[in-house]
Legacy VTK file of the C-alpha trace (Angstrom):
# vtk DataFile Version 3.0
C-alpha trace
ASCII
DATASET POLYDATA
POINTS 124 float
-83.373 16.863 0.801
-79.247 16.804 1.855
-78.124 16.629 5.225
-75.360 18.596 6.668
-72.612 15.727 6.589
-74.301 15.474 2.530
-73.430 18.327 1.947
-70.252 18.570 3.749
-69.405 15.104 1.510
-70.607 16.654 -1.622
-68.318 20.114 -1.097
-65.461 17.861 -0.702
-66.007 15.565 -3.636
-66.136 18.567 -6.045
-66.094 21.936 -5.758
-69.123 24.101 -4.987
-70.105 27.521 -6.650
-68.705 29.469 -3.937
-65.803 27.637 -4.273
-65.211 28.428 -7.851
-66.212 31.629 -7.065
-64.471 33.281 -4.744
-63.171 30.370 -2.643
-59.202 30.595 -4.039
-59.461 34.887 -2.132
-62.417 33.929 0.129
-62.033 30.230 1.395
-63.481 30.819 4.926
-66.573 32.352 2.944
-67.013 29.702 0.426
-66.833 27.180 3.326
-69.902 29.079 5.535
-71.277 29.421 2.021
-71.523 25.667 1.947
-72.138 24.548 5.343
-74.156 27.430 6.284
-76.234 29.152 4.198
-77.118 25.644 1.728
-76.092 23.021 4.781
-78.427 24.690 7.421
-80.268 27.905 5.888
-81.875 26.120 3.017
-82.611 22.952 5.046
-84.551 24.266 7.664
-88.130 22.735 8.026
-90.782 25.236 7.407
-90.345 26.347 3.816
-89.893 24.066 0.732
-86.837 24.714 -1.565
-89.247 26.025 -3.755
-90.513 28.468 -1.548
-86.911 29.332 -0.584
-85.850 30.022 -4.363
-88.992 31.905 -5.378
-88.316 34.091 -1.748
-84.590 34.225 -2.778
-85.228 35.130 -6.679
-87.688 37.817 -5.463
-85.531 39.156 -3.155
-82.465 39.293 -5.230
-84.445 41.058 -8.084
-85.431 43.592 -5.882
-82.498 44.706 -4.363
-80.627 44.638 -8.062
-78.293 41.501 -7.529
-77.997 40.781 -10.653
-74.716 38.776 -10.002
-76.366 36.309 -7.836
-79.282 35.790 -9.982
-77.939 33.357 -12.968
-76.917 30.766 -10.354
-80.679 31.179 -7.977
-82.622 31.288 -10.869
-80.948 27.756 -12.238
-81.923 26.905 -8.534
-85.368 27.960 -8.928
-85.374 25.735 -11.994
-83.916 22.995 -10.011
-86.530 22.802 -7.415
-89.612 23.447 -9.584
-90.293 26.972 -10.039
-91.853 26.878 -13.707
-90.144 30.018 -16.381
-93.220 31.030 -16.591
-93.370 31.492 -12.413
-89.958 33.065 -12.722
-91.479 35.321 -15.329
-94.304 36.371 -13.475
-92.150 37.234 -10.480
-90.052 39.284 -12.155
-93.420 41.058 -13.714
-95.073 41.585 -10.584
-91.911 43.232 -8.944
-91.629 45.318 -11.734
-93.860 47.490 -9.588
-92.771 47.096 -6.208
-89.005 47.215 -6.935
-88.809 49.672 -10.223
-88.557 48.681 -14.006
-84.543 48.909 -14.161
-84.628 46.109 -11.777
-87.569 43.648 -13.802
-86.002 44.227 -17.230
-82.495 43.506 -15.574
-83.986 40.573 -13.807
-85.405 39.625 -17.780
-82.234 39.480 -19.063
-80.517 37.194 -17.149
-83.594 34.871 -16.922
-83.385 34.729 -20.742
-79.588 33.816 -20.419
-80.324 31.196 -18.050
-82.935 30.038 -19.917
-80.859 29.841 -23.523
-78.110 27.910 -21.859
-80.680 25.550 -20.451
-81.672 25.160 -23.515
-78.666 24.705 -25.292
-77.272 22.005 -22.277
-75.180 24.362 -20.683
-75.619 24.649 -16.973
-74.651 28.366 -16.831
-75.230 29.833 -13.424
-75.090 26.670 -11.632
LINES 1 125
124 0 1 2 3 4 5 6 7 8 9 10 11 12 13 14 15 16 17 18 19 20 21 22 23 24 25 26 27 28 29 30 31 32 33 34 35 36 37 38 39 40 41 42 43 44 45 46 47 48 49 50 51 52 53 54 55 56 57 58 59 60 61 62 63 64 65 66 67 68 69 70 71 72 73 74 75 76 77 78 79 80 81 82 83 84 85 86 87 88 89 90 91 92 93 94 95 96 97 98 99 100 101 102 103 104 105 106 107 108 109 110 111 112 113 114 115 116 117 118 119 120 121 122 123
């Protein structure tokens, strides 16, 4: 697990997500995205980043983010969700969150999953 002043290191050695994102209109949020949300937020004690990616996939699937997903899926990935966990998220929320949302929530894992794959970090 990264500390704060990690992360704070890491953002400065090389761009973040957020920062290729949206940080050249948005550099205030891609900074709070950093030092916030993955300093703090995902470094709390409590929850594993495992739990916090399966509780962040879920969520995201539900409310039909499907712009979020490539990158918190990779995440997922990253801290040891297994496809097949990712796949059996996105099953069971098929009937809690609606169809549209699942088969959405499909398609980008099987993108993620093909660049994987093929070495490309897509998403991340």
């Amino acid at each position: 697990m990264t500390n704060h002043a990690e992360t704070k290191s890491k953002s400065e050695a090389q761009p973040s997500t957020a920062r290729n994102a949206f940080g050249d209109v948005a550099p205030a949020l891609a900074d709070y995205t950093d030092r916030i949300l993955f300093g703090e937020v995902w470094e709390r004690p409590g929850l594993s980043p495992r739990e916090r990616s399966l509780i962040t996939v879920a969520s995201l699937v539900a409310l039909y983010r499907s712009n979020e997903l490539p990158f918190h899926i990779g995440k997922a990935l990253d801290n040891g969700v297994t496809r097949d966990e990712l796949i059996e998220l996105i099953t069971h929320l098929a009937f809690y969150s609606g169809w549209p949302t699942a088969s959405t929530a499909l398609a980008v894992a099987r993108q993620v999953f093909a660049s994987r794959d093929a070495g490309v970090r897509k998403g991340d």
